[in-house]
N, C-alpha and C positions, 0 to 999 in steps of 0.2 A: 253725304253724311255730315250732319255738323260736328266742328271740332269741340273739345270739350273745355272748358278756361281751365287757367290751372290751379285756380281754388276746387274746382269738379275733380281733378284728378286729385288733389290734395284729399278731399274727404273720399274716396274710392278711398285711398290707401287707410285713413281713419277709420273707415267703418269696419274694415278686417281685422285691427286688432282684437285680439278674444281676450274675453274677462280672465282677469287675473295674469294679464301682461302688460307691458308698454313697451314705446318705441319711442328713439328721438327724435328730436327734431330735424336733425341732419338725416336719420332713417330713412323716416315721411318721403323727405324730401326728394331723397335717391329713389324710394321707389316710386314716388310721383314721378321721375322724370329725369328730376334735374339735383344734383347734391347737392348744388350750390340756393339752394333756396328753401336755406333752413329758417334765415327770417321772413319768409313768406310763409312758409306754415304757420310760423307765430299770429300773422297776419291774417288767415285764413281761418284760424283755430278764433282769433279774438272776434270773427263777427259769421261767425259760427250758426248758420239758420236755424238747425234740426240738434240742438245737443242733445237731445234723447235718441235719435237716431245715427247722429255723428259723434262719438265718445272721445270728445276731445278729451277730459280729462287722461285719458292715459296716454296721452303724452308727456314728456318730461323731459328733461335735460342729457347731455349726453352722460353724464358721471349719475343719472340717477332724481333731480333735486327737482321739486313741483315747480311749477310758474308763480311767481309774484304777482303777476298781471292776470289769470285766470279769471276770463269774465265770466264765471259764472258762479262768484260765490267767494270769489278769492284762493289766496292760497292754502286755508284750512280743509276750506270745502274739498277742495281738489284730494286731500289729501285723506280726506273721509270716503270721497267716494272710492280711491285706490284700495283703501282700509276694507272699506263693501266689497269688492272684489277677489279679497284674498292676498293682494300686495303688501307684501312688510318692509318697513320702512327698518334704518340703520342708522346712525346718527342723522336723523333730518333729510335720508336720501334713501332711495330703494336700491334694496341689494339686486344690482341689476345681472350680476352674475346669475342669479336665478331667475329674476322675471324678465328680460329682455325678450320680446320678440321675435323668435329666427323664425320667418316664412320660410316656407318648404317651394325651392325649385321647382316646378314644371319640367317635364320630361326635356323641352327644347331647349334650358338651361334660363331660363327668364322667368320674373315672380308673376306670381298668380296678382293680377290687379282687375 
């Protein structure tokens, strides 16, 4: 069975977020794998094949705050498409108290990827 790179597993974890959520970067990353490769998501998110299929946008920072670097549109864009989704923004950040991501456990104690 081939292994999968870890851009592969990076968007596995991208694709499960559902509309009207985000997750950080640091997130992504732990459930890709590995914690420590939250600027590899950035990395992985900037050359992004499928962004209609891989939602990068709703990724965002850990306190909440879009990407500057968002290639797909910039940081407005990003923040439109959040808007599309139902995500509300707070002074320039999303109240991530409410929209954060908590994936649901799996019975064996490990996230659904």
């Amino acid at each position: 069975m081939e292994r999968k790179s870890t851009f592969d597993l990076i968007y596995d974890v991208v694709r499960q977020i559902p509309r009207g959520k985000v997750a950080s970067y640091g997130q992504v990353a732990a459930l890709a794998g590995n914690a420590h490769w939250a600027r590899v998501v950035g990395y992985a998110l900037h050359v992004n094949p499928d962004p209609d299929g891989i939602p990068c946008y709703r990724v965002v920072t850990k306190d909440g705050r879009p990407s500057s670097a968002f290639a797909f549109g910039g940081e407005n864009r990003q923040v439109e498409l959040l808007l599309a989704d139902g995500v509300r923004f707070e002074d320039g950040h999303v109240v991530m108290e409410e929209f954060a991501w908590q994936p649901l456990p799996p019975d064996d104690g490990g996230y659904y990827l």
